[in-house]
VODOFI-242848 format. One record per residue: x, y, z of N, C-alpha, C in turn; residue in one letter; residue number from 0. Coordinates in Angstrom, 2 decimals. Layout:
N
<node n_c1="X" n_c2="Y" n_c3="Z" ca_c1="X" ca_c2="Y" ca_c3="Z" c_c1="X" c_c2="Y" c_c3="Z" residu="A" num="NUM"/>
...
***
This chain:
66
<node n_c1="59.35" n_c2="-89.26" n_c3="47.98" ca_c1="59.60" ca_c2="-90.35" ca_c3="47.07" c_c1="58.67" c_c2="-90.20" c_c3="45.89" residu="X" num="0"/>
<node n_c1="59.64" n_c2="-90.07" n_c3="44.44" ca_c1="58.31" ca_c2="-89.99" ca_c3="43.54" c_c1="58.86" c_c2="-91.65" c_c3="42.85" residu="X" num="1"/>
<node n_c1="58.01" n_c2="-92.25" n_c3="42.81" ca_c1="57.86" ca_c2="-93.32" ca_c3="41.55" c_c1="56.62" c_c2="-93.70" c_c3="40.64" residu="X" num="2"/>
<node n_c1="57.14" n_c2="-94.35" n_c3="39.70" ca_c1="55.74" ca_c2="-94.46" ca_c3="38.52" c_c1="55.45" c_c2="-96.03" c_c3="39.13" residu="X" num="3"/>
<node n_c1="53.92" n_c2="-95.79" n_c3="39.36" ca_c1="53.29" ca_c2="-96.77" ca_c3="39.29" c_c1="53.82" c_c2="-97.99" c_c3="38.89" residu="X" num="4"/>
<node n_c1="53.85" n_c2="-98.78" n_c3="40.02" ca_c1="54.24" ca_c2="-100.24" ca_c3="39.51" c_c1="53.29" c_c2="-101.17" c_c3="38.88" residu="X" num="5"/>
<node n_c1="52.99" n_c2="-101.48" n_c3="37.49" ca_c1="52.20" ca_c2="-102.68" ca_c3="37.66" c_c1="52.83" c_c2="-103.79" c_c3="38.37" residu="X" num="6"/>
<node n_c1="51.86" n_c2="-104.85" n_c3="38.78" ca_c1="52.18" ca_c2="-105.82" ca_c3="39.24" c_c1="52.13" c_c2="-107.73" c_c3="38.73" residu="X" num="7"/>
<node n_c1="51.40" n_c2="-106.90" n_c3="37.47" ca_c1="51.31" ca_c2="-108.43" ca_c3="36.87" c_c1="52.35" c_c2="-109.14" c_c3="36.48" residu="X" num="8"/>
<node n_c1="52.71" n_c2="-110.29" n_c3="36.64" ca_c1="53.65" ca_c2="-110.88" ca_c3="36.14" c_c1="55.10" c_c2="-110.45" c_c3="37.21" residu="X" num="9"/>
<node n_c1="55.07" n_c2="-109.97" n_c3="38.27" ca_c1="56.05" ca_c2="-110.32" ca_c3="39.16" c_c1="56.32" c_c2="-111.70" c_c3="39.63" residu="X" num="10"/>
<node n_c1="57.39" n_c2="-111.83" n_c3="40.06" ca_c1="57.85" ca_c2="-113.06" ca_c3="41.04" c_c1="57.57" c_c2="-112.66" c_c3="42.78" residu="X" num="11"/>
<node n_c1="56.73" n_c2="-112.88" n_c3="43.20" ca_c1="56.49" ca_c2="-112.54" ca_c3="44.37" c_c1="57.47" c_c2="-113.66" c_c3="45.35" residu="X" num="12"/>
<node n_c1="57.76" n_c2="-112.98" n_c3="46.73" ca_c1="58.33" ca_c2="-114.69" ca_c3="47.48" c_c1="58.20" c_c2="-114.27" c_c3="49.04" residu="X" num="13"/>
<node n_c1="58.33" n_c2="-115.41" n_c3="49.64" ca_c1="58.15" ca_c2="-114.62" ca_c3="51.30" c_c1="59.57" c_c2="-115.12" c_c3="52.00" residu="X" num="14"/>
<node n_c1="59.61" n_c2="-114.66" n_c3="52.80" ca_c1="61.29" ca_c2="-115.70" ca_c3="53.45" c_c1="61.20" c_c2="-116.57" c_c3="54.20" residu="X" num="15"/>
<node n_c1="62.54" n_c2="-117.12" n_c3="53.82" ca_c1="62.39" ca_c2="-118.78" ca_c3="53.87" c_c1="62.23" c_c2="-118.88" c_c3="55.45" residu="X" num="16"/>
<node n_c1="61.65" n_c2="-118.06" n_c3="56.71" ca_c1="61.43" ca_c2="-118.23" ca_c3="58.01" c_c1="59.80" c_c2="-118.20" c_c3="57.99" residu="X" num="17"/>
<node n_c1="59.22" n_c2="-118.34" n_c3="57.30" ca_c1="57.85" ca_c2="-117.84" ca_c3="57.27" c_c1="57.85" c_c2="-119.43" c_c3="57.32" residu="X" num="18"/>
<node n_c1="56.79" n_c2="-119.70" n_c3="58.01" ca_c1="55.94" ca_c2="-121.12" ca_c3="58.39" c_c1="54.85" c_c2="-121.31" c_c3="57.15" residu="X" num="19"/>
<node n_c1="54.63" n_c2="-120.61" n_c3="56.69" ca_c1="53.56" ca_c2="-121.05" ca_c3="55.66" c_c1="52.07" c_c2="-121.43" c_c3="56.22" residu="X" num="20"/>
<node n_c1="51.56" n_c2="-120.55" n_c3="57.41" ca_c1="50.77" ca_c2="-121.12" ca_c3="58.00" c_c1="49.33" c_c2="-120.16" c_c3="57.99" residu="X" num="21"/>
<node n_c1="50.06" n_c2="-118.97" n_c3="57.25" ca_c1="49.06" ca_c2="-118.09" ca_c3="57.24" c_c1="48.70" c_c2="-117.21" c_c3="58.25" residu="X" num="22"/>
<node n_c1="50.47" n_c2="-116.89" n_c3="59.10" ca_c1="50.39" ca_c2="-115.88" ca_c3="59.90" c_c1="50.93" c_c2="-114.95" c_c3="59.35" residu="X" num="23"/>
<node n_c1="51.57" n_c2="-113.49" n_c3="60.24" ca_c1="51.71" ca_c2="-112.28" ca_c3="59.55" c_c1="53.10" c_c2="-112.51" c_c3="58.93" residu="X" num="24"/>
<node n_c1="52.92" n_c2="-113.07" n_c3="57.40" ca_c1="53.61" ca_c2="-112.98" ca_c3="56.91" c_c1="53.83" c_c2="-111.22" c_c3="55.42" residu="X" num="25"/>
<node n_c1="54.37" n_c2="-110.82" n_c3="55.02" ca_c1="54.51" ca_c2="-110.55" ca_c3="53.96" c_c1="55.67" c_c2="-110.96" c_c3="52.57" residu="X" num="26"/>
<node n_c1="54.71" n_c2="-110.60" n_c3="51.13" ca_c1="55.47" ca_c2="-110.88" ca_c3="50.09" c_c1="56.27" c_c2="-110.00" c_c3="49.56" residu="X" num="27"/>
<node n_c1="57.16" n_c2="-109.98" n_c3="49.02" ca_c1="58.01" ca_c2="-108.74" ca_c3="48.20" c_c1="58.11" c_c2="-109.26" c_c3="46.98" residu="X" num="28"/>
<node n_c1="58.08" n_c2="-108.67" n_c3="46.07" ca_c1="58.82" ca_c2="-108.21" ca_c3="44.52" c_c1="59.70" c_c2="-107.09" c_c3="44.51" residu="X" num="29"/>
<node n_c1="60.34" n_c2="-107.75" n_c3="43.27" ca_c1="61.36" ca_c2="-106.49" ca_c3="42.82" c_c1="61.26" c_c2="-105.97" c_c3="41.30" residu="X" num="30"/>
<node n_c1="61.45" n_c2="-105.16" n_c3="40.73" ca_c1="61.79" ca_c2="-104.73" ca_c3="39.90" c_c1="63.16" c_c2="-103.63" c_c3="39.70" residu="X" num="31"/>
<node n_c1="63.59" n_c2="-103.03" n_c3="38.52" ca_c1="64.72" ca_c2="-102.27" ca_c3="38.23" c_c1="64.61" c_c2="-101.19" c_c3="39.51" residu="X" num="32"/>
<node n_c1="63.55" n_c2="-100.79" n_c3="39.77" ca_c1="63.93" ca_c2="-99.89" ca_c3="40.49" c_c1="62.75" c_c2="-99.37" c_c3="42.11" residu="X" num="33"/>
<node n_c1="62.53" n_c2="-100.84" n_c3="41.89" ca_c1="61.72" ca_c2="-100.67" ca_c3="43.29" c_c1="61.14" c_c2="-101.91" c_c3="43.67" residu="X" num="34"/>
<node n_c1="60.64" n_c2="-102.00" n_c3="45.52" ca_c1="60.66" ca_c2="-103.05" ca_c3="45.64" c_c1="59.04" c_c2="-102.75" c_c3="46.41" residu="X" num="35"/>
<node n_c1="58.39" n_c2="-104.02" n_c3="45.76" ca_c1="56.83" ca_c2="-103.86" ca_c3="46.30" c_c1="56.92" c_c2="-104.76" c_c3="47.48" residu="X" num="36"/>
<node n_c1="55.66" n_c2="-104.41" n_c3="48.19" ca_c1="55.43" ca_c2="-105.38" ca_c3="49.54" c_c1="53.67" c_c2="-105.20" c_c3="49.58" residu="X" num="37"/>
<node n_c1="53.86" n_c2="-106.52" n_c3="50.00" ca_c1="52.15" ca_c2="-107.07" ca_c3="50.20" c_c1="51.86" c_c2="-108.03" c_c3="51.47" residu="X" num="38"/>
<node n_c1="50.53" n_c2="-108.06" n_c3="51.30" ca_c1="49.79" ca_c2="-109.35" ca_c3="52.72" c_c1="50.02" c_c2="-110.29" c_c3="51.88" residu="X" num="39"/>
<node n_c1="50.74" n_c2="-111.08" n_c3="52.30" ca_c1="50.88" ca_c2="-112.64" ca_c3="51.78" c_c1="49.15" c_c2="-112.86" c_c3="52.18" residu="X" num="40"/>
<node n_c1="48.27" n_c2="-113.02" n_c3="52.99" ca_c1="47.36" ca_c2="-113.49" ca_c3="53.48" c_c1="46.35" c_c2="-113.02" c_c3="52.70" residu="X" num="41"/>
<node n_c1="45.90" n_c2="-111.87" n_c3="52.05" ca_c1="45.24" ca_c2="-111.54" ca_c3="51.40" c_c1="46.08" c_c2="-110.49" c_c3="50.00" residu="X" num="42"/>
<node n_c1="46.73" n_c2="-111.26" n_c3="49.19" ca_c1="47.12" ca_c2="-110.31" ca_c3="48.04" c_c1="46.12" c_c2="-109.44" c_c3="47.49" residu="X" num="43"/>
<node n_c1="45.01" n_c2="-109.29" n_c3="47.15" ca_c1="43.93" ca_c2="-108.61" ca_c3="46.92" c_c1="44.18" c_c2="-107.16" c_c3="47.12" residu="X" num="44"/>
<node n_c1="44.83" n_c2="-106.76" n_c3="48.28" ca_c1="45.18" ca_c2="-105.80" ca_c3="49.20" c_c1="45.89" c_c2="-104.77" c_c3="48.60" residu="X" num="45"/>
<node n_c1="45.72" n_c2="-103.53" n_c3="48.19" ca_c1="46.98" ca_c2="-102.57" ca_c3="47.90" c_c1="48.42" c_c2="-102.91" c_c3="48.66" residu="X" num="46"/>
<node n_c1="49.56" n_c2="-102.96" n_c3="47.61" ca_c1="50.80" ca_c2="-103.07" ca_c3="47.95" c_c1="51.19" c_c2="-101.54" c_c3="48.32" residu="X" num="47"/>
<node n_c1="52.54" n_c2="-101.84" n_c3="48.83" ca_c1="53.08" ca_c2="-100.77" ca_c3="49.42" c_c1="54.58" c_c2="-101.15" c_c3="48.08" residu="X" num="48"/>
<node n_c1="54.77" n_c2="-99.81" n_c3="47.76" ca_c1="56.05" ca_c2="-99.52" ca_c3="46.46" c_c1="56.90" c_c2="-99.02" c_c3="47.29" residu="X" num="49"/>
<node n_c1="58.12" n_c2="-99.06" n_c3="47.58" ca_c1="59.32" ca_c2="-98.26" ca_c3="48.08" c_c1="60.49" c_c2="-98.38" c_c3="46.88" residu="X" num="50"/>
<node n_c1="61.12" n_c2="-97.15" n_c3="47.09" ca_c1="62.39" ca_c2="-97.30" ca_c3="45.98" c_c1="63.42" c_c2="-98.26" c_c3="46.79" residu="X" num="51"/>
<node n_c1="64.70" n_c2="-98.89" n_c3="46.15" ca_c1="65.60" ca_c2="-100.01" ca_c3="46.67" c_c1="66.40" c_c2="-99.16" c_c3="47.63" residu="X" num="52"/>
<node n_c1="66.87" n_c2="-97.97" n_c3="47.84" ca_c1="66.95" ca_c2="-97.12" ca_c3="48.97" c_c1="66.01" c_c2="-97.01" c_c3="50.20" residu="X" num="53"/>
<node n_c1="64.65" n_c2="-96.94" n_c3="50.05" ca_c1="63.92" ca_c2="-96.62" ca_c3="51.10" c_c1="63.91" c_c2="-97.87" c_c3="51.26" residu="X" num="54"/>
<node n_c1="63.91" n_c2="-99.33" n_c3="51.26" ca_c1="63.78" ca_c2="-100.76" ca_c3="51.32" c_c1="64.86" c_c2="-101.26" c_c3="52.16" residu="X" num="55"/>
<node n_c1="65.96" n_c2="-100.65" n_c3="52.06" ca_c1="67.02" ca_c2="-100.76" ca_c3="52.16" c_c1="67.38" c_c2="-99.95" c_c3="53.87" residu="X" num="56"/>
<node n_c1="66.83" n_c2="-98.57" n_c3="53.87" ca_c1="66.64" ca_c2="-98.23" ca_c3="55.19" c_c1="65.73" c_c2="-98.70" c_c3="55.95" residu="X" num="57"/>
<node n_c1="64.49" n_c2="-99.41" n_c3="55.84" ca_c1="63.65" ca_c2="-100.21" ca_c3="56.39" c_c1="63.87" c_c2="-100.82" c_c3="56.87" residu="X" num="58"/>
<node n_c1="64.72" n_c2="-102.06" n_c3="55.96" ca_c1="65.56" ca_c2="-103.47" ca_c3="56.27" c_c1="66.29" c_c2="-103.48" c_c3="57.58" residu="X" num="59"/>
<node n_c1="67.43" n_c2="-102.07" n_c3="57.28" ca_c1="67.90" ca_c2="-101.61" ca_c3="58.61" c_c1="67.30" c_c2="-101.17" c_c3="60.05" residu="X" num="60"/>
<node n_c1="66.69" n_c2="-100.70" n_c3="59.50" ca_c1="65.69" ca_c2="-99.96" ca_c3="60.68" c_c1="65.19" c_c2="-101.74" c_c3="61.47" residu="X" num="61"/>
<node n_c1="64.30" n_c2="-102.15" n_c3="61.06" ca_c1="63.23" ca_c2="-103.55" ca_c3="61.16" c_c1="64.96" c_c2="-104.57" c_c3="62.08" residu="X" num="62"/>
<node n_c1="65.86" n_c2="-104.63" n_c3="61.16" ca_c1="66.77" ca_c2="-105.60" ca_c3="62.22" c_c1="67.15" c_c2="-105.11" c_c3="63.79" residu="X" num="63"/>
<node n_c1="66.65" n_c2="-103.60" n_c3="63.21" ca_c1="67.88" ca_c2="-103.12" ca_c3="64.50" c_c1="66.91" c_c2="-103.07" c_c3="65.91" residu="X" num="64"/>
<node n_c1="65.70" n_c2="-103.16" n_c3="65.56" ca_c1="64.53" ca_c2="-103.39" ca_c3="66.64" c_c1="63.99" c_c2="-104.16" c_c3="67.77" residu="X" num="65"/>
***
C-alpha cells in the first residue's frame, strides 16, 4: 500500500453509534478522497493507522465475519 501522508487537521472524526461513550475500546475513523484513518478514541494523541477505502473495506469484512 503506498499513500501520501494524511494530514489530519480539520477531519470529521466519529465513532459508531454502538459505542457507549464510556471510554472503553472504542475507535474513531475519518475519511477522506481516498483513504480512511483510524484512531484510539481514548487517547487521540496516538499515531493513526491510514488504510486506502479498499484495504478498509476488506477489514470491515474480515472484522464482521469473526
Amino acid at each position: 500500500m503506498n499513500i501520501e501522508r494524511t494530514p489530519i487537521n480539520g477531519l470529521n472524526w466519529f465513532k459508531s453509534t454502538y459505542s457507549a461513550g464510556d471510554g472503553g475500546e472504542c475507535i474513531e475513523v475519518a475519511t477522506t478522497d481516498h483513504a480512511v484513518l483510524v484512531r484510539d478514541s481514548k487517547d487521540t494523541s496516538l499515531p493513526h493507522l491510514t488504510l486506502t477505502r479498499t484495504g478498509w473495506a476488506h477489514f470491515v469484512r474480515y472484522a464482521a465475519g469473526a
